[in-house]
C-alpha positions as CSV (number, residue, x, y, z in Angstrom):
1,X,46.9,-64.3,-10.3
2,X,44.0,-62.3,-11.8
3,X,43.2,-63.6,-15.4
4,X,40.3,-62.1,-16.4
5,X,37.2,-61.0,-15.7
6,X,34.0,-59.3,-17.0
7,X,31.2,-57.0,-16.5
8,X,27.8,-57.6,-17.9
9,X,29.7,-59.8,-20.3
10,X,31.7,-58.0,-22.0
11,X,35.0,-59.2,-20.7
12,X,36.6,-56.3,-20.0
13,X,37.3,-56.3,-16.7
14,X,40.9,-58.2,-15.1
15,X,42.6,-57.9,-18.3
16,X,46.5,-57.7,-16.6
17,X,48.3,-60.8,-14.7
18,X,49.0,-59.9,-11.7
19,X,51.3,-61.1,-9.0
20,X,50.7,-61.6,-5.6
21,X,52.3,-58.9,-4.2
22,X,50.4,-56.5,-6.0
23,X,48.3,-54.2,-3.9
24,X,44.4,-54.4,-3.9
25,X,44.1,-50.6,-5.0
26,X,46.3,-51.0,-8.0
27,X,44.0,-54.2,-9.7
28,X,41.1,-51.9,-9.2
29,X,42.4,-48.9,-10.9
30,X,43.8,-51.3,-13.5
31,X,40.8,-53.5,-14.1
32,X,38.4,-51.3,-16.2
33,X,38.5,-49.1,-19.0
34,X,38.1,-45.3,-18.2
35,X,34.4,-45.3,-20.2
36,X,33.3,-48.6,-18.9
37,X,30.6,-47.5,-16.3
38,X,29.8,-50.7,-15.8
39,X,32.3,-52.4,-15.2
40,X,33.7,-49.5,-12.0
41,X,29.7,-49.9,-10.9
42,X,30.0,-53.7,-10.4
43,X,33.9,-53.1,-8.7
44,X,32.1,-51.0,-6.5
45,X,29.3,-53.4,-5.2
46,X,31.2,-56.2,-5.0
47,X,34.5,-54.9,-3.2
48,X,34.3,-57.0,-0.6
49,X,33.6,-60.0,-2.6
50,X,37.0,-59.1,-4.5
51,X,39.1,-58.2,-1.2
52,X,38.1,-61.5,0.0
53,X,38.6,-63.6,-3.1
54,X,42.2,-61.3,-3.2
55,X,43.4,-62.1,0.0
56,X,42.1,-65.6,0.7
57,X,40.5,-67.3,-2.3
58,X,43.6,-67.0,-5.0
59,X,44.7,-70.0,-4.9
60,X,41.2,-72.3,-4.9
61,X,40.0,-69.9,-7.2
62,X,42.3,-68.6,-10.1
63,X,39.7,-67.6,-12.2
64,X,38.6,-64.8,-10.8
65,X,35.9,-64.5,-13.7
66,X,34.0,-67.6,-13.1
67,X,34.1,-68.0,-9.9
68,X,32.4,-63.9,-9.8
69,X,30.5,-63.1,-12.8
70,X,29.7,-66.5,-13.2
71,X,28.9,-68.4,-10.7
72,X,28.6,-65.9,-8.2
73,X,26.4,-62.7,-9.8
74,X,25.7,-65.1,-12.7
75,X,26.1,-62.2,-15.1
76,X,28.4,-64.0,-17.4
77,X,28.6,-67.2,-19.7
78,X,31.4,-69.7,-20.1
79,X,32.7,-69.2,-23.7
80,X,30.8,-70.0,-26.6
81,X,27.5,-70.1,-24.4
82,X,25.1,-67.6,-24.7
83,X,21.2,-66.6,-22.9
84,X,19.6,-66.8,-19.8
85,X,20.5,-70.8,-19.4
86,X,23.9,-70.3,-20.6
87,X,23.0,-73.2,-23.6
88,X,25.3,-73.4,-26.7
89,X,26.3,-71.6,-29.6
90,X,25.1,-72.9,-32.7
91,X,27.9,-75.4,-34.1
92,X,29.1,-75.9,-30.3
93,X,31.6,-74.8,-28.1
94,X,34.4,-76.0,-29.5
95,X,33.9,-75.1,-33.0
96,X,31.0,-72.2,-32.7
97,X,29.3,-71.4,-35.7
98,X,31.2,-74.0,-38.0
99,X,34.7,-71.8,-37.2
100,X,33.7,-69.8,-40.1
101,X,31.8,-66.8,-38.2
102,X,31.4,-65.5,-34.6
103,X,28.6,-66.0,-32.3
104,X,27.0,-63.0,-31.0
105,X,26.5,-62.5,-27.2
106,X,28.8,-65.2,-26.6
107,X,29.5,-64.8,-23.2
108,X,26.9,-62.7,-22.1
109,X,23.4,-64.1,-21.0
110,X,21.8,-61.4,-22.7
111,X,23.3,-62.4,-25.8
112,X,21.0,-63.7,-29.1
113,X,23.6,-66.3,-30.4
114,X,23.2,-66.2,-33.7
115,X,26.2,-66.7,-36.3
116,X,27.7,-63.7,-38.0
117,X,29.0,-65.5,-40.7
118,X,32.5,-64.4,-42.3
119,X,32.2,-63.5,-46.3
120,X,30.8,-66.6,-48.3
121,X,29.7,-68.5,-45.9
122,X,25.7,-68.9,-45.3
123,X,23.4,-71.0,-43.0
124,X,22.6,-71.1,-38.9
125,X,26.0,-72.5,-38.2
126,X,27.5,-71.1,-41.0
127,X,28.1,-74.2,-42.5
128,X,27.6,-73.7,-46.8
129,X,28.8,-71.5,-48.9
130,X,26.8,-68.4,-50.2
131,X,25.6,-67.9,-54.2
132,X,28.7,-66.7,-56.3
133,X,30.8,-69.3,-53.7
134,X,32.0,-72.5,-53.9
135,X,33.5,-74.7,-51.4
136,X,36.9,-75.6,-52.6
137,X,37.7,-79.2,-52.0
138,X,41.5,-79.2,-51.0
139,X,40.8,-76.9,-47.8
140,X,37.4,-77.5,-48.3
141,X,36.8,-73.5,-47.6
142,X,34.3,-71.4,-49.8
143,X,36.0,-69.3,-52.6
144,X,34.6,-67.0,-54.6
145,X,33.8,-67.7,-58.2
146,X,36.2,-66.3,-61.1
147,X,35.0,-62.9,-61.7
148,X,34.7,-64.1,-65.9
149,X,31.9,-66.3,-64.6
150,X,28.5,-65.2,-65.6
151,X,26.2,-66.4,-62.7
152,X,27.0,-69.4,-60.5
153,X,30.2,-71.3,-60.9
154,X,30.4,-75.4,-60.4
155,X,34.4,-75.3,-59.4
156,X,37.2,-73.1,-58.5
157,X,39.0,-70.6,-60.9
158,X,37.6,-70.0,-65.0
159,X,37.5,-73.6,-65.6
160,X,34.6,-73.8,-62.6
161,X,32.5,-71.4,-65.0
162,X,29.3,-72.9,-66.7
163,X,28.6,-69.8,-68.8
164,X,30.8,-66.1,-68.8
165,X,31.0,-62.6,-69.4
166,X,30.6,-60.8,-72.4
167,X,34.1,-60.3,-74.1
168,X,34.8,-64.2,-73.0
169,X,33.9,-67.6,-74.5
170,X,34.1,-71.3,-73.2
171,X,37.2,-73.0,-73.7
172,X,37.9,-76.9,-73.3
173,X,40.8,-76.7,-71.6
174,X,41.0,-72.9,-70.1
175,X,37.3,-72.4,-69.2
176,X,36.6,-68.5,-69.9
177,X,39.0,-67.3,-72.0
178,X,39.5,-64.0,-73.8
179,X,37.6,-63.8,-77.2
180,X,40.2,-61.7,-79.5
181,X,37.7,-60.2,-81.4
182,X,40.5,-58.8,-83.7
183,X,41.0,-62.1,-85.2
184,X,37.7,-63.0,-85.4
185,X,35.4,-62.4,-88.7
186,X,33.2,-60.5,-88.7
187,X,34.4,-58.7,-85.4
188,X,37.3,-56.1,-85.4
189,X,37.4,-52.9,-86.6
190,X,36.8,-52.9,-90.4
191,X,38.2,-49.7,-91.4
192,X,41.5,-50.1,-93.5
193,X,42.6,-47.1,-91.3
194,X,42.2,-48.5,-88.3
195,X,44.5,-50.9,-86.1
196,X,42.4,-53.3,-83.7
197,X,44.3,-53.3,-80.4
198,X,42.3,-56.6,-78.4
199,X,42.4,-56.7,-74.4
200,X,41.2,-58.6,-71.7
201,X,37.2,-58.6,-72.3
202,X,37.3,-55.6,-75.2
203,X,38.8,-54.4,-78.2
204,X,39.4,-50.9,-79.4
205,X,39.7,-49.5,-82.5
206,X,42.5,-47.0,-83.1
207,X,43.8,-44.9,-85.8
208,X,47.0,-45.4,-88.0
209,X,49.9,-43.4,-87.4
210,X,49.6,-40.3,-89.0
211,X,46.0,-40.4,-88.8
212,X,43.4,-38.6,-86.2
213,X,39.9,-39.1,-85.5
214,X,37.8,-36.7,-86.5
215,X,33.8,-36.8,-86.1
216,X,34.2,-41.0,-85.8
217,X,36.3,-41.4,-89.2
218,X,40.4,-41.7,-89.0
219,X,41.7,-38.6,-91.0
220,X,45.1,-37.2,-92.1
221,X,46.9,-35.2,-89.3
222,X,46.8,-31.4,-90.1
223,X,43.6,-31.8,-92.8
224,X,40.1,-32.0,-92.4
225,X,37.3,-30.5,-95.1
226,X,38.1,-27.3,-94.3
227,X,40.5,-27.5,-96.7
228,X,38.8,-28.9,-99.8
229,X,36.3,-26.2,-99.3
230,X,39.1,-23.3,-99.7
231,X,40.5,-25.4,-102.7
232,X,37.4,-25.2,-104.6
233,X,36.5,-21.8,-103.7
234,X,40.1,-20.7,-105.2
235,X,39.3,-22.8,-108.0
236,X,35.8,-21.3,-108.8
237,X,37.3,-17.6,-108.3
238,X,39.8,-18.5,-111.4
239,X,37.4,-20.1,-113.2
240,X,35.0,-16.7,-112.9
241,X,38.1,-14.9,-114.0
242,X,39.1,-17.4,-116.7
243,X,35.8,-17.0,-118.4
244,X,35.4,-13.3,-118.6
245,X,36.9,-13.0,-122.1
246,X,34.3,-16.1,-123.6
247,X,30.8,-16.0,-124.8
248,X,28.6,-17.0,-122.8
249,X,28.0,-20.7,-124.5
250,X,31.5,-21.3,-124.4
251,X,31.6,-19.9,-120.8
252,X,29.0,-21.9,-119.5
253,X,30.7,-25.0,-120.9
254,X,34.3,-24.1,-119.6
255,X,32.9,-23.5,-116.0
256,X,30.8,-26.9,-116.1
257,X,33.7,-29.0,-117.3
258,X,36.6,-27.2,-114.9
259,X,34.3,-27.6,-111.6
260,X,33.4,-31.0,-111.8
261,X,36.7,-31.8,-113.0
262,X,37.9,-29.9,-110.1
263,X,35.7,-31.5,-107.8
264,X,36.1,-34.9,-108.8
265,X,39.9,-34.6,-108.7
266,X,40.0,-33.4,-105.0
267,X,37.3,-36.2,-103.8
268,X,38.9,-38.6,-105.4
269,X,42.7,-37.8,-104.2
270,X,41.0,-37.0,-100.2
271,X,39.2,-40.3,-100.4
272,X,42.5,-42.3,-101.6
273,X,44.7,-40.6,-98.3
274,X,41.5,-41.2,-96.2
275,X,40.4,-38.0,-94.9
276,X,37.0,-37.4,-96.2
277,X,34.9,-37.5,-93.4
278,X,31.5,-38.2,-95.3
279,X,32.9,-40.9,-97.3
């Protein structure tokens, strides 16, 4: 039976078990990809080779990998060997590159063998964790630090935090926790029109029901200062009318004294309801 096989190691070739019985013909057609040139190039050369390893060698030789692009063409590398002399992947053979990456070229005596570490690992054999990653001591794999950390952690989760992100503080017992900046004096909104709403990190400061915002300030729905400038307008237009039918001492005093009482009446009653934007 055919188990595998490779070309130029990349281990493509022989991929199928086959029995016995099976024709010659058929393990060649099967053997190689449809793009792998060189793979059908190195059937093609050694043909005879394979018909006689086919037909007489199946049984002394299973592997029909080693004993051809191995030992034979010396093309190919046990696993987890890489290079000219076939020596070992860093971390060895049985455990290549710590188990925590891949060793590139393995296989192939062209290949480099360096590690290709997986995601927080680090090192020639892969063997510490990278900055932002600790090594967790129960499966004694590297995690990533809690995201609330600010800069390297010294243990797993927000209690492994030394310092943390802005929006969090450094708790006893919980490590970064959420700083509710709504309770918090000095912090918070500050506007008596305004409910703090706190979330993870943040805080924001929204307006009362009933209330809009309008260029920053929280403002009655429906009025804005539009609406005390048409009120005093109308006012002033009676008040021109009013004092038609005075002298002009007595006019001048009647318009003074009904504008700023005017004006002071409609500041005062906007301010109170909150809807003065300039105040």
């Amino acid at each position: 039976v055919i188990s595998r096989s490779c070309c130029h190691g990349n281990n493509t070739c022989f991929y199928d078990n086959f029995v016995s019985e099976t024709r010659l013909v058929e393990i060649l057609e099967k053997t190689c990809g449809h793009k792998d040139y060189k793979c059908s190039s190195l059937l093609e050369d050694q043909e005879e080779f394979l018909e006689e390893w086919f037909f007489k060698k199946q049984k002394s030789h299973p592997d029909v990998h080693k004993l051809l692009c191995i030992e034979t063409l010396q093309r190919c590398c046990p696993d987890n060997t890489f290079g000219k002399e076939c020596q070992e992947c860093p971390g060895g053979t049985t455990k290549p590159c710590s188990g925590h990456g891949s060793c590139e070229g393995a296989g192939d005596r062209e290949g480099k063998g360096t590690c290709n570490c997986d995601m927080g690992y680090n090192g020639t054999t892969c063997d510490t964790c990278k900055d932002m990653f600790i090594r967790n001591a129960e499966n004694n794999e590297c995690e990533s630090c809690s995201s609330l950390c600010e800069g390297q952690c010294v243990g797993i989760g927000p209690k492994g935090c030394t310092q943390c992100i802005k929006g969090y503080e450094l708790d006893e017992t919980e490590g970064c926790k959420d700083i509710d900046e709504c309770t918090k004096e000095g912090m918070g909104c500050g506007d008596p029109l305004e409910d703090c709403v706190n979330s993870p990190g943040t805080f924001e400061c929204v307006c009362k029901a009933g209330y809009h915002r309008v260029q920053g300030k929280c403002q009655l729905e429906g009025t804005d200062f539009t609406n005390i400038l048409i009120i005093v307008g109308v006012h002033v237009v009676l008040a021109i009318l009013g004092i038609s039918s005075l002298g002009f001492r007595g006019a001048l005093i009647f318009v003074l004294f009904y504008l700023v009482s005017m004006v002071a009446f409609i500041i005062a009653k906007y301010h109170k309801e909150g809807t003065l934007g300039f105040w």
